[in-house]
N, C-alpha and C positions, 0 to 999 in steps of 0.2 A: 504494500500500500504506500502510495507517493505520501508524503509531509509536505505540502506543499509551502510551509513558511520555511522550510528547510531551502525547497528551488528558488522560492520567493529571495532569500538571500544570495545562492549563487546568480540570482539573475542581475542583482544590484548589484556584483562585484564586479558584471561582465560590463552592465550600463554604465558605473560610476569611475569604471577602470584603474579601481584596486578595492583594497578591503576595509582600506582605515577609509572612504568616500562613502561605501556601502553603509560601515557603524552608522555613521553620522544622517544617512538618509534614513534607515530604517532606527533612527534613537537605538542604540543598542550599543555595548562594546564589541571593541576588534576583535577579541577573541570569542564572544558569543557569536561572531558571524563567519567566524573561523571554525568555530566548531559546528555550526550546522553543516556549512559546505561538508566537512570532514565526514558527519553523521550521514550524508546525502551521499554521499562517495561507498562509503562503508555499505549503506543499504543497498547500493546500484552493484558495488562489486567491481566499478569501474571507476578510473581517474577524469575526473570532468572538465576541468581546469587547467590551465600549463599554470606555472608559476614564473609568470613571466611580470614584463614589467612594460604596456600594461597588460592583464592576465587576460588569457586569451582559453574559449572553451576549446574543448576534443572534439571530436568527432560526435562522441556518445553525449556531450556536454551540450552541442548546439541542439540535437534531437532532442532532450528533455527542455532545454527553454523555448524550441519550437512551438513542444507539447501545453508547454505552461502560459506562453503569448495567448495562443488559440482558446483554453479554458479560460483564464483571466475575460477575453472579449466574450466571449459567452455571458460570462457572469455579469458582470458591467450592463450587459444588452437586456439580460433575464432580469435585473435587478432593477432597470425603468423601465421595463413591461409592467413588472409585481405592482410598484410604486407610484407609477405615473409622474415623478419626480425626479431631480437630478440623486446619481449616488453619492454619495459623502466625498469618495474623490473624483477629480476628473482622470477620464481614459483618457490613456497618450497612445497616438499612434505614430507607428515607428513608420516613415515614408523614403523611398526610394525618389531621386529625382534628378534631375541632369541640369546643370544652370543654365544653358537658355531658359528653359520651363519656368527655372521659381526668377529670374532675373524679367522675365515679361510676363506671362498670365496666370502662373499658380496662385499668388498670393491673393490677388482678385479675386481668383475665384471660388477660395477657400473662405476670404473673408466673411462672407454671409451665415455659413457655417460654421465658423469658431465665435461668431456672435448668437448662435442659438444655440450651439449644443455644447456641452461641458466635457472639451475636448483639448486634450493640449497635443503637438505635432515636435514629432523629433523626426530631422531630415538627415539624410545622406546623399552628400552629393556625388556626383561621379556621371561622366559620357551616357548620353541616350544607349548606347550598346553595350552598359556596363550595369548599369542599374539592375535589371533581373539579378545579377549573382546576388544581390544583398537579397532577394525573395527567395531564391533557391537555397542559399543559406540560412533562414531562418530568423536574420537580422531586422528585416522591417516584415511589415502585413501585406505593404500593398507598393507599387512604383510606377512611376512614368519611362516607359522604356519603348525602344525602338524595335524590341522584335515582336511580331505579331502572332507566334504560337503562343498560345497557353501552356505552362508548366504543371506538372499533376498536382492533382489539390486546390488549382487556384483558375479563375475565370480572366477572362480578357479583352476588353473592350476599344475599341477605336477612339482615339478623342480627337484625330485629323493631325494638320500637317504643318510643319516651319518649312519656309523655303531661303536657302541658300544662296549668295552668290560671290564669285574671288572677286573682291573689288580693293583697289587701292587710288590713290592722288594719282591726278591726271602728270605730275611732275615725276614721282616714282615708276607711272606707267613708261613717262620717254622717257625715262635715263635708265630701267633695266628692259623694258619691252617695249622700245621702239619700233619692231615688226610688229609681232602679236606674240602669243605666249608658246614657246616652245619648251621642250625638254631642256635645248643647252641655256637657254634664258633663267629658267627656274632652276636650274642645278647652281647658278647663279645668285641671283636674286632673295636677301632675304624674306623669308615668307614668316609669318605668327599663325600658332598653331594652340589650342589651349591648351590642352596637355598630352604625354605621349601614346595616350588612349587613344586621342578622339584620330579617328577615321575622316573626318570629311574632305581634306586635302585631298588625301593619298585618293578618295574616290571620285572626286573631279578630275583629277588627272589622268586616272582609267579610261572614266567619259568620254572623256574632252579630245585629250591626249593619247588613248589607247595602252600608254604605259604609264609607270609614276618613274621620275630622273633618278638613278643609282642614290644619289646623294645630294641634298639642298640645304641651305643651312636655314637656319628656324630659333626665331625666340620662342617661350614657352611658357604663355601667362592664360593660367586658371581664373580668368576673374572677367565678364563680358564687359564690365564698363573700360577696364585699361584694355584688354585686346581691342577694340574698337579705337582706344586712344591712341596706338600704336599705328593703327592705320591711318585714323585722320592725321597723325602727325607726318604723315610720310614717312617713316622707318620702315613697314613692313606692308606686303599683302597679304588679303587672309580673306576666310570662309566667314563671310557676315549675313546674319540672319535678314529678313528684308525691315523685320518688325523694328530692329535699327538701322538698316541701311536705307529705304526709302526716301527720305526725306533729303541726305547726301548724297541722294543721286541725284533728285531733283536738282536741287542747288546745284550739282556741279561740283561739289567738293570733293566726292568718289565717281570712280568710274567703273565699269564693269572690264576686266581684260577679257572676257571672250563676252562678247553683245548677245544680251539674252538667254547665256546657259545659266542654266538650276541646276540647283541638283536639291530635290521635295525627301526631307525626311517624315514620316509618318511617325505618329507616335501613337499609343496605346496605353489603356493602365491596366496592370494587372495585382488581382487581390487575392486573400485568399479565400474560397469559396467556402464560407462558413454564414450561417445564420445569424448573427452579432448583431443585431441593432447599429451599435458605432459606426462598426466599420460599412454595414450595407447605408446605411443614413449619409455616410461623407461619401462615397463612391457614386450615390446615385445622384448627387449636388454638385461636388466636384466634376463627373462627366458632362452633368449637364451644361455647364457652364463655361467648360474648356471646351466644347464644341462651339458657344458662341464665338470664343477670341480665337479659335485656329480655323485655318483653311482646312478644307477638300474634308 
């Protein structure tokens, strides 16, 4: 029989990332939250935890806080069924999401629902084609991610499309692609890239270009408001969303190096397919809603 104030503990040591952060959120001392993991460990017959720094679960480790996310949302859900009232605490739900998303329409669209429902949102960010792993792993509930299969256990839904385009200053355009954009140009040419996850470059260049150049050198900024500064500064070119670049085209301040190509990533969210009250109540709002601010 699971204890689950026992999991309840290893789950804060994995959230709070150690164990003196865990004491202090669930009021307890380090060693009483040291000994349930212990007691939790002992009854499982398996080591759940690395003792690392910060501590990181096993294998067997994420499968029980899998187990324990999913009851927890039950309960929470059953518990303002019973009551008709909010529960004493608020549910958090753990979110998968890629920074275009929460940098232009997540927050929007979420806001109407964290003003009604007593819901707090812990995010992970990471690349639209990186996001699933934190669902597949057990880390969050639910994510905004670019691939369109459903993973077992979990449903999937469309919520449409960002579109792309390689734009930089009409001055960086003539002084590294004066023709138009080639392989030996971009092997060239510094490009901004967000981080060494994200894919959209290298998949313009497939498009475009049939191949991607051996080698091009690349700054490497995670953050949409300065990768965008990098481009209007004339430093770099890069893969800019339209939801930012529109307006600098118009004007004149960016230009497109190949006129007219996109490249449309689609996004989706996917949750886990459970009966929850929380979690179905933000999924069915949240979709709603991100379908008004995306295309297609």
């Amino acid at each position: 029989m699971l204890d689950y104030k026992h999991i309840e503990a290893l789950a804060k040591v994995i959230q709070e990332g150690g164990f003196e952060r865990a004491a202090r959120a669930l009021f307890l001392t380090q060693s009483a939250v040291s000994q349930r993991v212990r007691q939790l460990e002992e009854s499982s017959g398996q080591i759940l935890i690395s003792r690392t720094t910060p501590p990181q679960p096993t294998a067997a480790g994420r499968t029980l806080l899998n187990h324990y996310q999913q009851v927890k949302l039950l309960e929470d859900g059953l518990s303002s069924k019973l009551t008709d009232s909010p529960t004493e605490k608020m549910t958090t739900l753990a979110i998968g999401i890629n920074a275009d998303s929460l940098a232009h329409w997540f927050i929007t669209a979420i806001s109407p629902i964290l003003q009604r429902m007593d819901l707090l949102i812990d995010l992970r960010v990471d690349d639209q084609e990186q996001t699933h792993s934190f669902l597949r792993a057990g880390d969050v509930v639910g994510c905004v991610s670019s691939e369109a299969n459903a993973m077992q256990g979990c449903r999937v839904e469309k919520l449409g499309s960002m579109t792309y385009r390689l734009l930089a200053t009409p001055d960086f355009i003539e002084r590294w692609f004066p023709d138009e954009l080639s392989l030996e140009a971009a092997s060239q040419a510094p490009a901004v890239i967000f981080n060494r996850k994200d894919r959209l470059h290298y998949q313009f260049f497939e498009k475009y270009l049939n191949m991607v150049p051996v080698s091009f050198p690349a700054h490497f900024i995670p953050a949409p408001d300065q990768f965008l500064q990098v481009v209007t500064d004339g430093y770099s070119y890069g893969m800019v969303p339209d939801w930012q670049g529109a307006e600098l085209l118009e004007s004149g301040q960016l230009q497109e190096l190949v006129p007219e190509a996109t490249l449309k990533i689609d996004l989706y969210w996917h949750c886990w397919n459970l009966s929850a009250r929380p979690l179905q109540d933000f999924s069915d709002q949240m979709v709603k809603r991100a379908r008004k601010q995306l295309t297609g």
